[in-house]
N, C-alpha and C positions, 0 to 999 in steps of 0.2 A: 330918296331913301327914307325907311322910316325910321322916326327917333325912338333913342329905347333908353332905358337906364338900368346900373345895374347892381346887385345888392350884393349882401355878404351871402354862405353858403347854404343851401335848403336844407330843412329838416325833411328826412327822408324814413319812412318805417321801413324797419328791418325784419325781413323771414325769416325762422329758424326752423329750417325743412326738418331738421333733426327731434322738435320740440312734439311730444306725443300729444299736446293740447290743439289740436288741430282749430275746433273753433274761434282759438283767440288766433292763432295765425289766420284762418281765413277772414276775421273782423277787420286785423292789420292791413292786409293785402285788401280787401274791397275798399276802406276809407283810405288807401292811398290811390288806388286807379279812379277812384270820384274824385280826387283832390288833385295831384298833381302827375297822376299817369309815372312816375317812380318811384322805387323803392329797393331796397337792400333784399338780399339773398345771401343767408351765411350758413356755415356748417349741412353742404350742397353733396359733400361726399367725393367731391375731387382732392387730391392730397394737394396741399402749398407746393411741396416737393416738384410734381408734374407742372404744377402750371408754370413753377419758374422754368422750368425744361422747353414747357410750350414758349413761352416769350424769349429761351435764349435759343430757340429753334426761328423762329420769326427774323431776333434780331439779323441771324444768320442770314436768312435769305434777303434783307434789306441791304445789307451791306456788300452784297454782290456787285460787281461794277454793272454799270445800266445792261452794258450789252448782253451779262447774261443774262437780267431780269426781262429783257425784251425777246427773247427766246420761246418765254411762257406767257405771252403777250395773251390780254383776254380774246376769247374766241366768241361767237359768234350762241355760245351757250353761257355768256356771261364765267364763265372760270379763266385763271390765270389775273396773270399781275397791271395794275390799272395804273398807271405812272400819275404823277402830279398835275394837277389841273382837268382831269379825265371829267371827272363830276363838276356837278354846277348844281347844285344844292336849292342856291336860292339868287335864280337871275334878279329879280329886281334890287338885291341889295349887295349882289358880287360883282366887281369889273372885269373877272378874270375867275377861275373855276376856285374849286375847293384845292388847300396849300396843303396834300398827304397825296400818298403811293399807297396802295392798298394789294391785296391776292384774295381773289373770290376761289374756296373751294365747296365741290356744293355733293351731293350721295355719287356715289360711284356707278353708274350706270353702263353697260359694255355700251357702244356703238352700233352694235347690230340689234340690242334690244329692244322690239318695240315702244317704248315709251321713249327708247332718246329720239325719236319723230318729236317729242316734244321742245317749246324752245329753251327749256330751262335743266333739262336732263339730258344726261351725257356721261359722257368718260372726263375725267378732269385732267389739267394741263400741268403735269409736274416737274419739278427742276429735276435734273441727270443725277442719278442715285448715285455719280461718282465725286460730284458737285456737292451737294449736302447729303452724307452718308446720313440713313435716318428718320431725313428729315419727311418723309410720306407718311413714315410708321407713325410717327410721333402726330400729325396732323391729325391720323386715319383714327386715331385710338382717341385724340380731343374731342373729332369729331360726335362721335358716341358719346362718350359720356357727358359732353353737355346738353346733348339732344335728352338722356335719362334727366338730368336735373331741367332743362323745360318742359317735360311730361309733366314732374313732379309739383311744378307751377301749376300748369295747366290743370291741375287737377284741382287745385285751391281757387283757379279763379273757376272754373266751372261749377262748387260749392256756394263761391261768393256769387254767382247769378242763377243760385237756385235750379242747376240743374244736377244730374247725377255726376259722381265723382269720376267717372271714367268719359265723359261727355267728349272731350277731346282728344280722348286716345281712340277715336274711331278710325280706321285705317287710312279713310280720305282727310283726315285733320290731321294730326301728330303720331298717329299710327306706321303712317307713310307718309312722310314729310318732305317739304322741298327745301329742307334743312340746309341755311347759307352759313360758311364760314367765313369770314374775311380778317383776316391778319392786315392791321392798317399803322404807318409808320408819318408823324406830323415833324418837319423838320424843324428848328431850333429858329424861329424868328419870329418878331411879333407882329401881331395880328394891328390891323390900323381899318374901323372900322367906318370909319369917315370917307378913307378911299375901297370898302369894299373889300376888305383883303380878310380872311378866315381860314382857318384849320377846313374848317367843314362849315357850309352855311347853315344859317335857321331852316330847318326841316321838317315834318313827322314820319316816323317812319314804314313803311309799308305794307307791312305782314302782320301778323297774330300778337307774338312778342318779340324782346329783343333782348338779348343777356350779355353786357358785356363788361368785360375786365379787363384792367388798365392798370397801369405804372402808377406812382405817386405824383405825375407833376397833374396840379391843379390846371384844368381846361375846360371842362363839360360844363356847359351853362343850360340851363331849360327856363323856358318861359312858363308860368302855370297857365296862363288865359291868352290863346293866341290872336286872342279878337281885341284884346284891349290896346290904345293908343294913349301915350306911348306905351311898349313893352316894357315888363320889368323881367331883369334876366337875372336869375339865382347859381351861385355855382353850386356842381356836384361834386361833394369831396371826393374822392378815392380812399377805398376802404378794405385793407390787406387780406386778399383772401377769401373778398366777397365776390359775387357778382351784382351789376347795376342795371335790375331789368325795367324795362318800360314799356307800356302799351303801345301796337301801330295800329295802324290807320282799319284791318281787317277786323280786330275785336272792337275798335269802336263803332263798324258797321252792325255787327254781330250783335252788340249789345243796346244802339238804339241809339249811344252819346251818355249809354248810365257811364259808361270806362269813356275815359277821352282820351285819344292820342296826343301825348305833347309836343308841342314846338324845343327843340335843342338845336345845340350847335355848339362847335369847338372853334374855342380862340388859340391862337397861335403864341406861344413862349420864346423867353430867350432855350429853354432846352428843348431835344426832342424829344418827343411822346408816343409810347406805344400803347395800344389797344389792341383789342380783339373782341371780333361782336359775332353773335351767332344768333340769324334771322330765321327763327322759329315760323317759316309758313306749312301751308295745309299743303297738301296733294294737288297739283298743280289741275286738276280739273275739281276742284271743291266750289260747291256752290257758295259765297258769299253771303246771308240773307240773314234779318232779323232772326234772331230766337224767340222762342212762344214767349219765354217768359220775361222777355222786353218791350212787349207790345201788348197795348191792350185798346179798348176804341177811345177811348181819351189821352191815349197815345200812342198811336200808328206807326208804323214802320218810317222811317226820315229816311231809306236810303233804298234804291232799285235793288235786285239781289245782281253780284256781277261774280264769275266764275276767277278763283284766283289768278289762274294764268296770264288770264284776261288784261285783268288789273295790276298786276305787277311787270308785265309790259308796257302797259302805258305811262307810269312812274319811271319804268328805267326810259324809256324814249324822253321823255323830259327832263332828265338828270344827268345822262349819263351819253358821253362821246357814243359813237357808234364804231364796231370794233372795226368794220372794215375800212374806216379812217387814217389807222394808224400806219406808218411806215415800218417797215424791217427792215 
């Protein structure tokens, strides 16, 4: 196992989508995806009010007894409810998978429509509207408007790598997005890292970005340099009413390694923990690839181009149970 150690809380730059000073947010936002791939997002334009509605909608569907949560068991498009130990994050250092129950909901796609041929588009898998009266609408309408506040991202980081400010609202990037929601629930025990046991193991994450917001109990650790030996692991506070977005693994191909995707992971509490992350990917057939203006001949492309789909297939196949696994 590798040894890590771990420090008091990062200092993390804060957005202020609201602030008309655009270039000193985009300054913010570029010296924090060089430094430590985190940073704060506040005054996003979601009300306090909803999001507590979205987390006492969540807590809802958590606290169903298994059997109905295994009703909406995930399918074979990734949507629907992931039980505990489903992920494995990070084999070399977990004896047993990741300690959280998760709900993948991802764009609503009909079943007959040619694109749910694809493996990540679809109809999603929802609880009995007699079960949680609500609780669709209330998902369907999150879902939107955090997908608007990471356009609104995306448009500052595509400033900060000197491209045009719409660069990412192309239809095949965050235009038409393979926008993941997941509602994720870490039960009340602690984490012991000697035998391998974690909320969620050390990871990077897979897509473009990742916006999530969380309860108060302290959890999220990121590493800044995941090549260094030992790790030093920093926590991330929780910050009321922001969001906690971070670079994956897609813009730091995109951008050459100027952005670098961090290493995180969730330690496990005596309480439980709720989150909600929403995985900001391209159009599941987007090409991957250097941008012009990450490359030049003293410094060339570091990564093949590889089409999203592609690649976020073969991260879930590494991570993640496979659904026809499971029993009903």
């Amino acid at each position: 196992m590798v040894s890590s150690v771990e420090e008091a809380s990062a200092k993390l730059n804060c957005i202020d989508l609201s602030s008309p000073d655009i270039q000193t947010s985009v300054s913010l936002l570029k010296q924090a995806c060089m430094d430590c791939g985190f940073f704060y997002v506040v005054n996003h334009g979601i009300s306090q009010e909803f999001m507590d509605e979205v987390f006492a909608q969540s807590k809802k569907f958590f606290d169903l007894p298994i059997e109905e949560k295994m009703k909406v068991i995930k399918n074979e498009k990734h949507r629907g409810y992931t039980p505990i130990l489903d992920e494995y994050l990070d084999p070399v250092n977990q004896i047993n998978g990741d300690y959280k129950e998760g709900y993948y909901k991802g764009v609503e796609v009909p079943g007959d429509d040619p694109r749910a041929q694809k493996k990540f588009i679809g109809p999603n898998v929802w609880p009995a509207a007699d079960t949680l009266p609500g609780w669709r609408e209330t998902m369907e309408r999150y879902h939107l408007e955090v997908l608007a506040v990471a356009r609104a991202v995306g448009r500052l980081i595509s400033l900060a790598l000197d491209l045009r400010s719409d660069f990412f609202d192309q239809p095949i990037m965050l235009g038409d997005p393979t926008g993941i929601l997941r509602l994720l629930h870490y039960e009340g025990h602690v984490s012991d890292s000697i035998k391998g046991i974690y909320g969620a193991g050390a990871h990077t994450d897979f897509g473009f970005i990742t916006l999530l917001t969380t309860d108060d109990v302290l959890a999220l650790q990121i590493c800044k340099n995941k090549d260094a030996e030992p790790k030093v692991w920093e926590y991330v506070a929780p910050l009321k009413g922001a969001f906690i977005v971070n670079i994956g693994d897609m813009l730091e191909r995109w951008s050459n390694n100027v952005f670098r995707s961090t290493l995180h992971r969730v330690l496990r509490t005596t309480q439980d923990r709720y989150s909600i992350a929403f995985f900001a990917e391209p159009r599941e057939d987007c090409l991957v690839e250097c941008l012009p203006t990450c490359q030049s001949e003293e410094n060339p492309p570091k990564y093949p181009p590889v089409e999203c789909e592609t690649y976020l297939l073969q991260r879930y196949r590494e991570t993640q149970a496979d659904p026809s696994s499971y029993r009903i």
